[in-house]
ROKOLLUM-293362 format. One record per residue: x, y, z of N, C-alpha, C in turn; residue in one letter. Coordinates in steps of 0.2 Angstrom, whole numbers, plus 5000, padded with zeros to 4 digits. Layout:
BEGIN
XYZXYZXYZA;...
This chain:
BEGIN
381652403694382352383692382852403696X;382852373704383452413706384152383705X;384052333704384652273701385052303696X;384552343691384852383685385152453686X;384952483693385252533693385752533698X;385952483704386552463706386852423702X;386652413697387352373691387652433687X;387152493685387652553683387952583687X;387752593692388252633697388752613698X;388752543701389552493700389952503694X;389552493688389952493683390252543681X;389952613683390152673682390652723687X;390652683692391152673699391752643694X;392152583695392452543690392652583685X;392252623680392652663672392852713675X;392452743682392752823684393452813688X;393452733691394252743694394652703689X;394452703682394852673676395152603680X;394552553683394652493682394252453680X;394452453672394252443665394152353665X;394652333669394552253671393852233674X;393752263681393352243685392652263680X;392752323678392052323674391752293668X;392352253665391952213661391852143663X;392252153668391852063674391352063676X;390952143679390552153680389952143675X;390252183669389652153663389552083661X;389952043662390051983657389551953664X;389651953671389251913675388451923673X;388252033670387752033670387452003664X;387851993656387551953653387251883652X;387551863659387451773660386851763663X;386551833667386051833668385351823664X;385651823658384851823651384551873652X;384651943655384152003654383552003647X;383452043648382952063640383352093635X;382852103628383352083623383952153624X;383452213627383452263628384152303633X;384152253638384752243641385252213639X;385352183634385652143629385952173625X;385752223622386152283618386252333621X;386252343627386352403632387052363633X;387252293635387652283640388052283633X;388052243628388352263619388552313619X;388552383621388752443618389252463625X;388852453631389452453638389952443636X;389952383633390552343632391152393628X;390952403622391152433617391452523621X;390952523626391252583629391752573634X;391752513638392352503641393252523636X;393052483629393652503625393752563623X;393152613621393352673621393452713625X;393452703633393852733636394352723638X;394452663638395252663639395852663633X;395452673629395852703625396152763625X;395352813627395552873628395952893633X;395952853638396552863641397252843640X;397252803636397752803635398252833629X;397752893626397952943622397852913616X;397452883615397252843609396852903606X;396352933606395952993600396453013595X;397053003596397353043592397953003586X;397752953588398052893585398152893578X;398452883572398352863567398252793564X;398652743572398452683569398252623577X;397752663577397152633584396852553582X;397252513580396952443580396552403584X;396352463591395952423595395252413590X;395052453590394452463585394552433576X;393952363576394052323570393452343564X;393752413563393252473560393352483553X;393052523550393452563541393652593544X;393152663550393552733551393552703558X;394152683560394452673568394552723573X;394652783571394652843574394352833581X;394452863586394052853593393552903591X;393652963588392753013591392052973585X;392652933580391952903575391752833579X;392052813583391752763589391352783595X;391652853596390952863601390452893597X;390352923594389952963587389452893586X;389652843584389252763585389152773592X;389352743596389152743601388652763605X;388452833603388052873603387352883599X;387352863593386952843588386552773589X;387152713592386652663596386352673601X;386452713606386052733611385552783608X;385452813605384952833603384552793599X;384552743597384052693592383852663600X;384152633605384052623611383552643615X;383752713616383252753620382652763617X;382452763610382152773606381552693610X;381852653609381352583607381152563614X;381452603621381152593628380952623631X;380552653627379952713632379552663638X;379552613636379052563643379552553649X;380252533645380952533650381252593651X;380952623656381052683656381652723660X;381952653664382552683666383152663660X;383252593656383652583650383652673646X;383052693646382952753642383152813643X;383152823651383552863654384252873653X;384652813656385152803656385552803648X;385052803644385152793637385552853636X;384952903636385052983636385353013639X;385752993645386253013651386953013647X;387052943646387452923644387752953637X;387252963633387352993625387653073627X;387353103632387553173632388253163635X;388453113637389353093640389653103635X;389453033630389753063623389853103620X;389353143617389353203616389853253619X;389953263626390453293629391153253628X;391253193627391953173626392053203619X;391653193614392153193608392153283607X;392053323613391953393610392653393614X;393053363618393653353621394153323619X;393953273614394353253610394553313605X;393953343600393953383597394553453598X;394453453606394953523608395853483612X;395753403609396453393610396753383601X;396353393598396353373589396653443590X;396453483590396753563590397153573594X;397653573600397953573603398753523600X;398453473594398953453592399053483587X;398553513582398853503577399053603579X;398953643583399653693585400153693585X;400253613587400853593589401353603584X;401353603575401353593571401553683568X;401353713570401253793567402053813569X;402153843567402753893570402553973572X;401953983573401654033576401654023586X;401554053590401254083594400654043598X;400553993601400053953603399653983607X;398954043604398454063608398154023612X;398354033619398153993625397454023627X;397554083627396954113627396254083625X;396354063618395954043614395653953617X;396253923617396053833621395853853626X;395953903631395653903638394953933637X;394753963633393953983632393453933628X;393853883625393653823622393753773628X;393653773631393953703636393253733640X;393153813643392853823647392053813645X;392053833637391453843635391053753634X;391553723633391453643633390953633641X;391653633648391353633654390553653654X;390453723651389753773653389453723651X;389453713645388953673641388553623643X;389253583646388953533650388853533657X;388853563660388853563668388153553669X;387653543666387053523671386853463667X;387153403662387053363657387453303662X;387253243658387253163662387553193670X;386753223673386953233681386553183685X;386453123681386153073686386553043690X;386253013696386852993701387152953700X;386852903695387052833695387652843688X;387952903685388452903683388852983686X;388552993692389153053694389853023695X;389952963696390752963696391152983689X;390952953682391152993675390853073676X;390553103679390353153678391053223682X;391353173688391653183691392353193690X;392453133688393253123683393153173677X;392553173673392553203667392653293671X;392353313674392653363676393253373680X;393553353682394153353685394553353678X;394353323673394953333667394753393665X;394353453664394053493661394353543665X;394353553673394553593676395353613675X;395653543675396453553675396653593670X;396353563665396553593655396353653658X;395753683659395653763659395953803665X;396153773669396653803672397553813671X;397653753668398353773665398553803660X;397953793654397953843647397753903651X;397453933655397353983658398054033661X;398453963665399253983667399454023662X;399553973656399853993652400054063649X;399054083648398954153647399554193652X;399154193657399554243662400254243663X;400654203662401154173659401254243654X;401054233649401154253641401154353645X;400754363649400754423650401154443658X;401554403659402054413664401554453669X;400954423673400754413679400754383684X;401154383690401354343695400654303698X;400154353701399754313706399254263703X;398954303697398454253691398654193689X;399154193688399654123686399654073690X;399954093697400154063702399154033703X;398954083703398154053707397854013701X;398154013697397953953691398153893692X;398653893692399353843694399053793702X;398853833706398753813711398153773712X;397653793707396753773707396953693703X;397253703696397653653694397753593695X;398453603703398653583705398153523710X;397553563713397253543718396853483714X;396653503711396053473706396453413703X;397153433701397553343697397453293704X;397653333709397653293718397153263719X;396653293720395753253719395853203713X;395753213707395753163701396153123702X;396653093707397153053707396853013713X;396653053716396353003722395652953722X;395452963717394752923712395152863710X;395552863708396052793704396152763709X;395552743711395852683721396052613720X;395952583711396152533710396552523704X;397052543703397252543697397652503693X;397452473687397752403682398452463681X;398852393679399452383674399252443666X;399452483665399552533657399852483653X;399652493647400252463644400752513640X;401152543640401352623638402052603632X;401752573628402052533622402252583616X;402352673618402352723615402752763617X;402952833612403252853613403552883619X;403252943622403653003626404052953633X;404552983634404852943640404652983644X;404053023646403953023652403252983654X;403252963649402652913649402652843653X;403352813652403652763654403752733661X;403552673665403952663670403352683677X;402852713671402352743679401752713676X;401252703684400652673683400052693682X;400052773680399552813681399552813672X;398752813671398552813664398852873661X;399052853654399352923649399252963649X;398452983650398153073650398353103655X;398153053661398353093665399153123669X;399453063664400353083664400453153661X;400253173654400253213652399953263656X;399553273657399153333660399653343667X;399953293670400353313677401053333673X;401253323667401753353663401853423661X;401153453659400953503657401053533664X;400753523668400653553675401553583677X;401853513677402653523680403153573674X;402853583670403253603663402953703665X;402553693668402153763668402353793676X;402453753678402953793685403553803684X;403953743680404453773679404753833675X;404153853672404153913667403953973670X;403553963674403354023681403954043686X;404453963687404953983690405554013687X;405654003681406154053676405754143676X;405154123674405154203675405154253679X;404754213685405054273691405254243696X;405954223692406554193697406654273701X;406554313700406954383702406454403708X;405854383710405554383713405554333718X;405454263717405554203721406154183725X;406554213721407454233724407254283731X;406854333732406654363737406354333742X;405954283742405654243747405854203749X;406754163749407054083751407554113748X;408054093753408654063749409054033743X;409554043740409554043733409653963733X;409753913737410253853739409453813738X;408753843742408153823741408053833735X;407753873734407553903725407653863723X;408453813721408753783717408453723717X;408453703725408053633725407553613720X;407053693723406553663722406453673710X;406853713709406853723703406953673701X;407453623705407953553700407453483704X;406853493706406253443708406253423703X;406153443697405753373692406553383686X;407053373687407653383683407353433678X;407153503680407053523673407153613678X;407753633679407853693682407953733675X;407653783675407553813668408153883669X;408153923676408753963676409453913676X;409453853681410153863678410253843671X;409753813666409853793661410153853654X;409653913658409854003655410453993658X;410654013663411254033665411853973660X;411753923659412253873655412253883647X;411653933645411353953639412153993638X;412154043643412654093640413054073643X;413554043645414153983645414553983639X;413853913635413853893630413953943623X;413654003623413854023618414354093619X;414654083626415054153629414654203628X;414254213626413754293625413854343634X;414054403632414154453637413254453641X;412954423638412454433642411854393640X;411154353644410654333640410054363644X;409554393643408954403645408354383641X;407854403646407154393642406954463643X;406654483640406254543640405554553639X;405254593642404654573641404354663639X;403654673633403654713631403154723631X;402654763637402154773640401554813635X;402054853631401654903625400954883624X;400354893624399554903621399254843625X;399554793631399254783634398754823640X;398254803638397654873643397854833652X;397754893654397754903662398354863667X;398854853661399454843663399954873668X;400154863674400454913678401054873681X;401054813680401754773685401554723684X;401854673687401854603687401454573693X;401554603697401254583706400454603707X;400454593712399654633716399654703717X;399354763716399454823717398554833721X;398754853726398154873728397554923726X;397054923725396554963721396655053721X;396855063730396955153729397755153727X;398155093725398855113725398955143718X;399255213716399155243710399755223707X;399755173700400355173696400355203690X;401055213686400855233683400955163674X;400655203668400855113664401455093663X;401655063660402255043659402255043653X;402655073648402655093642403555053639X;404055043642404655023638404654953640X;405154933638405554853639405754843647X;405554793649405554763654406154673656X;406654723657407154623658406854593663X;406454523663405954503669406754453672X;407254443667407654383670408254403666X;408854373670409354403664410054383667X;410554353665411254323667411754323663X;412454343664412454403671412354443672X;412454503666412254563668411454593665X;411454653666410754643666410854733661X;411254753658411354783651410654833650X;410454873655409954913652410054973647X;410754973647410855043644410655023635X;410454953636410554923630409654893625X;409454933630408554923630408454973623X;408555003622408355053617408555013612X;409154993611409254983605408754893602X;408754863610408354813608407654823607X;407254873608406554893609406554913600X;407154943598407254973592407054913586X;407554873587407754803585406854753583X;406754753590405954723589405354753584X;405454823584404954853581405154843573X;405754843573405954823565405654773563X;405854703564406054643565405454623568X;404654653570404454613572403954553568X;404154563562403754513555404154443556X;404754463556405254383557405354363566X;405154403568405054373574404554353576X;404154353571403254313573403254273572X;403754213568403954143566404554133571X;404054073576404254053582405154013581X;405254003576405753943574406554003570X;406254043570406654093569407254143573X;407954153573408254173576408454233571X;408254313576408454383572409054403574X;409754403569410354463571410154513569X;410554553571410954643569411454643574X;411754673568412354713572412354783574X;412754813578412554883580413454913577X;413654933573414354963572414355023577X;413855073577413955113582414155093589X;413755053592413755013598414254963598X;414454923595415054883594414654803598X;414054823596413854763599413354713595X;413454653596412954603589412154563597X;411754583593411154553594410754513592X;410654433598410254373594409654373599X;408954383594408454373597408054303595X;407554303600407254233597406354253601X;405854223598405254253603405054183605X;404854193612404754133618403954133615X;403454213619402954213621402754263616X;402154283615401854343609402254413613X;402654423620402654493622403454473627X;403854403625404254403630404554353624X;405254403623405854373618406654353621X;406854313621407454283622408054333619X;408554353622408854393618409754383621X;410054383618410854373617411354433617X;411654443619412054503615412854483618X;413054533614413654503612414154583611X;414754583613415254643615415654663610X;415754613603415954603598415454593593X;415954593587415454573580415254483578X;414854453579414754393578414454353572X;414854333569414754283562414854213561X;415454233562415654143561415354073568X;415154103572414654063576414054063578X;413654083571413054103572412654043572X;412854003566412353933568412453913573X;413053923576413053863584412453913589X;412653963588412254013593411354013591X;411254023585410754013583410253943586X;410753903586410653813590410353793596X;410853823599410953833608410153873610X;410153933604409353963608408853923607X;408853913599408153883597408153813602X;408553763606408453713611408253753618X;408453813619408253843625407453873623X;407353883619406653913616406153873616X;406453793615405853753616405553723622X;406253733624405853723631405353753635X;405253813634404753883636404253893633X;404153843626403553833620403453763624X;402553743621402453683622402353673617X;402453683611402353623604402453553605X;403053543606403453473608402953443614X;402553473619402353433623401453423621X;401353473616400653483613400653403607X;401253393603401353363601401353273601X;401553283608401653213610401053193613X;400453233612399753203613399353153607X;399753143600399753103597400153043597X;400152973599400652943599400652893594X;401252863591401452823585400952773584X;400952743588400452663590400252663596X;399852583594399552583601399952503603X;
């Protein structure tokens, strides 16, 4: 049957660079050829798979009103879930066709692995939703354990191009939910080597799309808009640009050391989303004597600094509050009382959508906190007593906080329609 296994290879070529046209011209030529019956329901459910991928590319799993599918339960994972169950009736009935049978089994274990990834962007959305704390930790060890799982499953050649693409989208998610982490615990090298592997990895998956159809991008987010690259993979390069830019806020005070401030700037304002000047404009906007992030390294293990330390370098821990960024002034005499504040106040500070005052009458000084990260809080302060502008100030942060949260872009992995 070599005819049968250069027609999947091709056709599997075709869905791995998401030209979802060419493949099903490919199929409809091979229907006209009158196969057996057996080929005739394999090329049946192909078909069906054409639509369910690009669906999923097109951000369709999450849909609530996915009218590609002329279904009761339209959902995409209850179409591959069939889809899967057809090829097992399939593989079942061609043990004498024993590459159909192959292929069968190849295929189904693909399935299986997409909808365990739909599964882990079903959960990615609906975080979005929480006003908690987004355990990135937790999606990067679910993304990773997905990969294991599958790493020796549909390894036949004649569909390594989906194997390929399928992992290249695996690698990225666990590399950036991984950033994230590191991120969360204000480590410079880890992050960056995250960021970087990432990076390499979205490069390679982009260069698989050798031919690529018209989107139809008929939805929401405008960053979706205007570009020819499928929707997932929009968002994933979003995710990417959104998490360096977050890397470049935190240790601005470090990357300021390496280039020129005139550089830094550029390269901060490459995708219009410069997150220091947008702090610096933060406290403009509400005149605050000062804005900082701090960051509170307390009970994390083997915590010594932010950078590389070499293995005989002896540190010692770091036990108090840490300003990782801060404009203009950098108010340390002021850390006790903030370190104070946290410890009171850390119940309403664990509700992400929440802005904490106090006033200090001793100190003559008013304090707005807000928490970014589980370990890294946004904080305001103020040389006077501050009441009568506290919503507007309350406002100003909660829009600078969202920017450093991904809810809003975890969210937009559901779209309105299709």
């Amino acid at each position: 049957m070599d005819f049968f296994a250069e027609f999947i290879a091709t056709f599997f070529s075709y869905t791995a660079q998401l030209s979802f046209e060419r493949a099903r011209e490919l199929l409809e030529k091979e229907r006209e050829l009158n196969r057996s019956n057996s080929m005739k329901q394999f090329s049946v459910i192909l078909g069906n798979f054409i639509v369910a991928e690009k669906s999923y590319f097109e951000l369709g799993f999450l849909s609530a009103k996915n009218k590609i599918f002329l279904r009761k339960d339209n959902s995409l994972r209850s179409v591959y879930e069939s889809l899967r169950t057809d090829l097992h009736r399939l593989e079942e009935g061609n043990a004498s066709e024993s590459v159909i049978g192959v292929i069968s089994n190849q295929l189904c274990q693909y399935l299986t692995a997409r909808v365990q990834l739909v599964e882990l962007y079903e959960r990615m959305y609906s975080v979005s939703t929480s006003n908690k704390h987004i355990k990135f930790d937790e999606l990067s060890a679910q993304v990773a354990a997905i990969a294991d799982a599958h790493a020796y499953s549909f390894s036949d050649v004649l569909l390594s191009p989906i194997k390929a693409s399928w992992s290249f989208e695996c690698e990225v998610l666990k590399q950036l939910l991984a950033a994230q982490q590191e991120l969360q615990n204000w480590l410079f090298v880890p992050a960056l080597s995250h960021l970087n592997t990432a990076h390499t990895h979205l490069a390679a998956w982009e260069k698989t799309f050798h031919s690529r159809e018209s989107w139809k991008l008929a939805f929401g987010a405008s960053f979706l808009k205007g570009n020819s690259q499928p929707a997932l993979f929009q968002w994933l390069t979003k995710f990417k640009i959104i998490t360096v830019n977050k890397y470049s806020l935190y240790f601005y005070r470090v990357l300021a050391q390496q280039t020129s401030l005139g550089e830094l700037r550029t390269i901060c304002s490459k995708h219009n989303i410069d997150y220091f000047h947008k702090f610096q404009s933060l406290q403009k906007r509400i005149d605050a004597t000062s804005v900082m992030l701090v960051f509170d390294p307390r009970g994390l293990k083997n915590w010594n600094g932010p950078g590389y330390k070499f293995p005989s370098e002896e540190t010692e821990p770091r036990n108090g509050l840490i300003v990782i960024v801060h404009y203009p002034s950098k108010l340390n005499d002021r850390l006790a009382t903030i370190e104070k504040i946290l410890s009171e106040k850390s119940s309403e500070l664990s509700c992400i959508d929440k802005v904490v005052t106090c006033y200090s009458s001793k100190e003559g000084y008013t304090f707005f906190m807000m928490s970014i990260d589980p370990r890294i809080t946004l904080v305001a302060i103020f040389d006077s007593k501050r009441e009568d502008r506290e919503t507007v100030i309350c406002n100003y942060m909660a829009d600078f906080s969202i920017l450093l949260r991904f809810n809003r872009l975890f969210a937009n992995l559901k779209i309105s329609k299709m």
